[in-house]
N, C-alpha and C positions, 0 to 999 in steps of 0.2 A: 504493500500500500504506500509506504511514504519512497519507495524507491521512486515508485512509479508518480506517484506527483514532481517529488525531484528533477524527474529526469525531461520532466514535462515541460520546465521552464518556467510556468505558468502561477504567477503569485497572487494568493486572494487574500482581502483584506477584513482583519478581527477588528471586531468593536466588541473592544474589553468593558464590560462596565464594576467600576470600581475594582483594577485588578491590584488591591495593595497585597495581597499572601504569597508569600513564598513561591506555595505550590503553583500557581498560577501565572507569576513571572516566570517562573524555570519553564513550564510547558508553553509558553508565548516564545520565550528566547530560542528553544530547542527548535520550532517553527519556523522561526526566521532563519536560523543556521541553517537549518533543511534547505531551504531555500523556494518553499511552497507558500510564503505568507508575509504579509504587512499588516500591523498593525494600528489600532488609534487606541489610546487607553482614555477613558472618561471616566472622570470623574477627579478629587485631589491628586493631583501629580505630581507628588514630592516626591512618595514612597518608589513608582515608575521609575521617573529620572533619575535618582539615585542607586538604582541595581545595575551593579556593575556588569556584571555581564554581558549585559544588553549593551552598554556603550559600542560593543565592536557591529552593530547592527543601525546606529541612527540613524541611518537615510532610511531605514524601511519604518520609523517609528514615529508616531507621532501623540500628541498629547493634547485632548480638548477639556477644559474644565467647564461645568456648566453658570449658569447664573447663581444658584446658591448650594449650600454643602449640603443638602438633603440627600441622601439614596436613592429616593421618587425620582430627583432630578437628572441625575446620571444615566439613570434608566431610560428613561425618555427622551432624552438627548442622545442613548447608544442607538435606541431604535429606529429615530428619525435618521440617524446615518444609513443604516439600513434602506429607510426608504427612498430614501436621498440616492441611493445607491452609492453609496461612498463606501461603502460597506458588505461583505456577504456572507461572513458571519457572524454574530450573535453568544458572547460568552459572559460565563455570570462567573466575575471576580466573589471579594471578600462582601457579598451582598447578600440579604435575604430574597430566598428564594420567592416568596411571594410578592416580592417589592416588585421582583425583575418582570413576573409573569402578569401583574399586571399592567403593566406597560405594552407588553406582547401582547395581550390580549385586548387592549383597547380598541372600541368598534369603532372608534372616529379614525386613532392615529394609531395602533398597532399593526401587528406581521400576520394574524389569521385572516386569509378569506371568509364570505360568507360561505357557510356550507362544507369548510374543510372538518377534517377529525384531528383536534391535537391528540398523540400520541408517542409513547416516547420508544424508540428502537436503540438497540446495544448489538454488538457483536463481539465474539469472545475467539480469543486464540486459546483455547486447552490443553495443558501438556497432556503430551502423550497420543493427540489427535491431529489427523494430519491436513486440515480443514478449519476454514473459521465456522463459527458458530453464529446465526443472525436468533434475537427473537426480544420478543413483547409480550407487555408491558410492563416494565419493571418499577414506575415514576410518576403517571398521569393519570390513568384511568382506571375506577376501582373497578367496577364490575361493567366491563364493554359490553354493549350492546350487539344482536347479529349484524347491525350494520356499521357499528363503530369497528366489531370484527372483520368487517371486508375490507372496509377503508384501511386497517393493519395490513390483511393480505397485502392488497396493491402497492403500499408501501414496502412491504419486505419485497416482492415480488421485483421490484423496481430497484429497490440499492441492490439488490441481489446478482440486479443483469451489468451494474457499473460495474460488481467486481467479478466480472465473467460467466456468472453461471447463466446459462442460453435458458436453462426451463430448471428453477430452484423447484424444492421441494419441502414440501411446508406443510409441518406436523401442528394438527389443533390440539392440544397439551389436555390431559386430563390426569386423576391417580388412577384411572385403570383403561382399559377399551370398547370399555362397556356404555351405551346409552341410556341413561337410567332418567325419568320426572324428577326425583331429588335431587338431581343436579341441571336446572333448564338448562342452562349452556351449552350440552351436548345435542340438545334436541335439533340445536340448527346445524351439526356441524354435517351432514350429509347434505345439507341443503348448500351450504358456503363450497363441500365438495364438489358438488354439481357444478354451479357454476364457474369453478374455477377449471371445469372440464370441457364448457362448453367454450373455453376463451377469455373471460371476462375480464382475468389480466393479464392476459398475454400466456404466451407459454409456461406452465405452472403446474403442478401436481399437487393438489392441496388433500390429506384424508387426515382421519381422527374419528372419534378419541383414541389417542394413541398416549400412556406413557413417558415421561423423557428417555427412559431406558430402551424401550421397544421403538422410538422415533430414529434412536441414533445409532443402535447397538443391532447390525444382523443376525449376531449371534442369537439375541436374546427375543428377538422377534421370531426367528425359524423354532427356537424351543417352545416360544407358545405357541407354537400353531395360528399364528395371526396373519390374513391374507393383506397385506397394502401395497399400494404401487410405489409407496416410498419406501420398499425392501429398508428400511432400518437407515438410511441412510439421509436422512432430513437435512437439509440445511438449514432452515429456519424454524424455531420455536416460537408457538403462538400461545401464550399463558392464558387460563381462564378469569385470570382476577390480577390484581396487586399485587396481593399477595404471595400469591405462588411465583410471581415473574422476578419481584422484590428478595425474596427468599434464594431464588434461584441465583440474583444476580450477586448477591453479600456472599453465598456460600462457595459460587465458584472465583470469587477475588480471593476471600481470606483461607478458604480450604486447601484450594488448586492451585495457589499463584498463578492463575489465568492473568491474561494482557484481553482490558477490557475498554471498549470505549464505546460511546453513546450520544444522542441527540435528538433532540425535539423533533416531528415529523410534524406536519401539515400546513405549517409556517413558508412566508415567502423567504423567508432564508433558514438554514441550521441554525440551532440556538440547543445552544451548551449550557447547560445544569449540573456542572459536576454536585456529588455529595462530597459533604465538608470531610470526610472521610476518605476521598478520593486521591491518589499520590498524582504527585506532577507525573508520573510516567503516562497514567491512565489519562491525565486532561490532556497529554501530549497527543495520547493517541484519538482522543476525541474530536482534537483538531484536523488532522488527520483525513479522522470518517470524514468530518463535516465538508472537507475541501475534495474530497470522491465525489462529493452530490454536483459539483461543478464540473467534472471532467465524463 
């Protein structure tokens, strides 16, 4: 991923809002040394200007401070660059996460169209797997709806084909394979299959309830006897809740030392949310995703 932007030439530009952390400088700097990225930092610009590191980078850096030292205001100041187009990606420094999303989300002056689905997509490098891993929703949506569930498909199905895969295949996540009333979420998932048979995003293989273990694992799919066109081999995980996508996403950073990265989908540009949690390698790599959706 970041060879290939590298090698691309092609530098997109962050609108950091409020990036005074640590972690957040290092995965900005590492960016620009790549040589995939320009940034603007908004908001106090003391903490910026003064990380050394970044000095060997100035021409690609730049520094906007708004009208007053609120959070509100940086936020909204980062996102009009965005629409300004001065900007095309969307990164939340040392901010509350709720500050930034409202600003994103404003129906006057924010980044969601009418009628889009915000949601938030991750992909995972797993040791020991020789493949990345895409899936949702780990961050935004508690309990998706079958249509906020499509609007995920077509989004995974879409970064899926940036990073080569011609026809992903994209498991609807459940703890078993079974369509059970107790669980309504599965009831639509042969219907989301359909459609995704018939075309609907493009070349795609969508089945469920599958699983994480029978989605990804052939092994473990031929032992149960379970017939799917995604033979065990999924590239994409579709979560049924928060919950399970949230669980999933905390256990394979601090269990697996996975290489994890993430971002907002249905916004007019990528918008990065790291969790305060999150190491500058991870933001590094979210930078990253975000600058895939350009290429």
């Amino acid at each position: 991923m970041v060879r290939h932007l590298s090698a691309s030439g092609q530098k997109i530009t962050i609108a950091v809002a409020c990036g005074d952390d640590d972690s957040t400088l290092q995965a900005v700097t590492r960016a620009l040394a790549s040589g995939f990225a320009r940034a603007i930092f908004v908001g106090d610009a003391s903490v910026p200007r003064a990380y050394a590191p970044m000095q060997d980078y100035a021409e690609l850096v730049e520094f906007v401070e708004p009208e007053t030292a609120e959070p509100a205001a940086a936020a909204a100041l980062a996102v009009r660059l965005v629409r300004e187009g001065r900007a095309g990606i969307l990164m939340k420094g040392l901010i509350s996460t709720d500050v930034l999303l409202r600003a994103v989300l404003n129906k006057a002056e924010g980044l969601l169209p009418p009628g889009q689905v915000l949601t938030h997509l991750a992909v995972a490098q797993i040791p020991g797997r020789d493949r990345l891993l895409f899936f949702t929703d780990a961050a935004v949506i508690p309990y998706p709806t079958a249509e906020q569930r499509a609007a995920q498909i077509g989004y995974v199905a879409s970064v899926c084909r940036k990073f080569g895969i011609a026809q992903p295949r994209i498991s609807l996540i459940h703890c078993s394979e079974h369509v059970s009333e107790k669980f309504p979420h599965t009831l639509t998932y042969a219907e989301l299959s359909r459609r995704a048979s018939e075309g609907e995003w493009g070349p795609a293989i969508v089945d469920g309830p599958l699983d994480v273990r029978t989605s990804i694992d052939p092994v473990a799919l031929h032992i149960k006897g379970i017939p799917s066109p995604l033979e065990g081999q999924a590239d994409a995980l579709i979560f049924p809740n928060i919950e399970a996508g949230n669980t999933f996403y905390k256990t394979i950073t601090f269990l697996t030392a996975s290489d994890v990265a993430g971002t907002l989908c249905g916004t007019t540009c990528p918008v990065i949310l790291p969790s305060r949690g999150d190491s500058a390698q991870d933001k590094y790599f979210s930078l990253a995703f975000a600058a895939m959706f350009n290429h």
